[in-house]
C-alpha positions in Angstrom: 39.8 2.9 23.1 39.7 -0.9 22.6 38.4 -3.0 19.5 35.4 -3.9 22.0 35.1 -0.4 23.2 34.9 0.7 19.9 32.3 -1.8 18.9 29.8 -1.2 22.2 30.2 2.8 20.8 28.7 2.0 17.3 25.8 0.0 18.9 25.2 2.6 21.1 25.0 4.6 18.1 23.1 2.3 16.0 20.5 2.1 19.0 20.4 5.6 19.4 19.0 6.0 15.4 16.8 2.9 15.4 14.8 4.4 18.7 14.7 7.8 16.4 14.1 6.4 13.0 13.8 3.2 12.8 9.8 2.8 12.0 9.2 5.2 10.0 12.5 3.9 7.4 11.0 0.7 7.3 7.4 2.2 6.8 8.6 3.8 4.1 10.4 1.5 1.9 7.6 -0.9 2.6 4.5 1.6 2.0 6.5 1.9 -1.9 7.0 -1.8 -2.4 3.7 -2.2 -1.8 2.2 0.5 -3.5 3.7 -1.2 -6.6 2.5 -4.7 -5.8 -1.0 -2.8 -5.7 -0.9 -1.1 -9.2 0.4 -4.2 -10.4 -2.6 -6.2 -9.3 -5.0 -3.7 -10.0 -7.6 -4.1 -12.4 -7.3 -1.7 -15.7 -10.1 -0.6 -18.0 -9.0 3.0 -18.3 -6.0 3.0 -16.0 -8.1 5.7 -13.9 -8.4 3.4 -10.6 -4.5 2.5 -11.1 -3.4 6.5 -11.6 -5.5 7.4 -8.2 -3.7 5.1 -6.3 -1.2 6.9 -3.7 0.8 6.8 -0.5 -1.6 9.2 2.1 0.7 9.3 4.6 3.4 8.0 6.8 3.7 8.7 10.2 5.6 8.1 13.6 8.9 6.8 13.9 11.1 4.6 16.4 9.4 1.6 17.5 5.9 2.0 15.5 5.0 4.2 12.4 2.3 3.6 9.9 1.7 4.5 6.4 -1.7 4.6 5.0 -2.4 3.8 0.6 -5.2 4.4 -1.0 -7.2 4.8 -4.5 -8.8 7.6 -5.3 -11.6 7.2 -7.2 -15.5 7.3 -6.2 -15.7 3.9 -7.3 -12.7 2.0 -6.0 -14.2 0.3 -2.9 -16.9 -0.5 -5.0 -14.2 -2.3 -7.5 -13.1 -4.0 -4.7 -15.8 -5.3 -2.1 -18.2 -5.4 -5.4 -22.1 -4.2 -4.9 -25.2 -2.9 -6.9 -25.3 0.2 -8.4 -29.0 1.6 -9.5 -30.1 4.2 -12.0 -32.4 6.6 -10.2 -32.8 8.8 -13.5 -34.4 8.1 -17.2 -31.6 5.9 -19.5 -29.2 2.4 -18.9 -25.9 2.2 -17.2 -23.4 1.2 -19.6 -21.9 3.2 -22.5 -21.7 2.3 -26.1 -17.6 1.0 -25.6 -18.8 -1.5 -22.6 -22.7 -2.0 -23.6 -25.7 -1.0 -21.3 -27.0 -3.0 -18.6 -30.5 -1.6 -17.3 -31.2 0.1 -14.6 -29.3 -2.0 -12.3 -26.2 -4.3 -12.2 -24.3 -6.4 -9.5 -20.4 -6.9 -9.7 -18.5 -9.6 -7.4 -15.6 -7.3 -6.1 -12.3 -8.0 -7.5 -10.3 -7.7 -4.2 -7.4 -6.7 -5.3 -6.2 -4.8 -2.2 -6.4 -8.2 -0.2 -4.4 -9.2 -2.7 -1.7 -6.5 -2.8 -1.6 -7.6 1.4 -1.4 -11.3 0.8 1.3 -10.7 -1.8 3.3 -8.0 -0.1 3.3 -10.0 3.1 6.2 -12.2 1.7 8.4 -9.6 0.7 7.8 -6.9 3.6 9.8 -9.0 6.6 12.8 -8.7 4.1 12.5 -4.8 3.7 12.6 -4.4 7.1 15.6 -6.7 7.6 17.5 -4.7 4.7 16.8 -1.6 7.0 17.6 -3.2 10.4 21.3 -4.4 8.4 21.9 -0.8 7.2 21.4 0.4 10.5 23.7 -1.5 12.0 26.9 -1.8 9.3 
């Protein structure tokens, strides 16, 4: 087979994987790069937030895939879009390590996931580049 021959074999080759694969290896080096921007830009009082935070899922593959991140903790959208939380029951909110507040209290949402997204946006075209190169050497 010629040099040319040869070369048109190892695209169709390269082609073949990247319609299989191609996705869902980029979603999945980008879903742990950012998972990391996230935990670094998450705010820590007990490191509870931080710990819940995990890749759900990743899913499809060739030409689209997804992954999906997420805290797990009853209060992380609250840490992040900020809101009111009320005392229904006798007592303060607070505890003695942070102080109480009343019965009520309002906090501005940190945003932190927006963040994570704004800072991950810079890197993420690379990742997928890094991919696309390995596919094809």
């Amino acid at each position: 087979m010629s040099e040319l021959g040869d070369f048109a074999a190892k695209l169709e080759a390269a082609a073949a994987r990247m319609n299989q694969r191609l996705a869902a290896d980029v979603v999945k080096a980008q879903a742990e790069v950012f998972l990391r921007i996230e935990k670094r830009l998450t705010p820590v009082r007990s490191g509870k937030l931080q710990g819940s935070e995990r890749i759900d899922s990743r899913s499809g593959g060739g030409s689209h895939a997804v992954a999906v991140i997420s805290p797990h903790t009853k209060y992380a959208q609250f840490r992040e879009d900020g809101g009111t939380i009320t005392k229904h029951s006798p007592g303060s909110l607070g505890n003695p390590a942070v102080g109480f507040f009343g019965h009520s209290v309002t906090q501005k949402g940190s945003h932190y996931v927006a963040d994570a997204e704004a800072a991950a946006a810079g890197v993420m075209p690379a990742i997928a580049e890094q991919i696309v190169d390995g596919y094809l050497s």
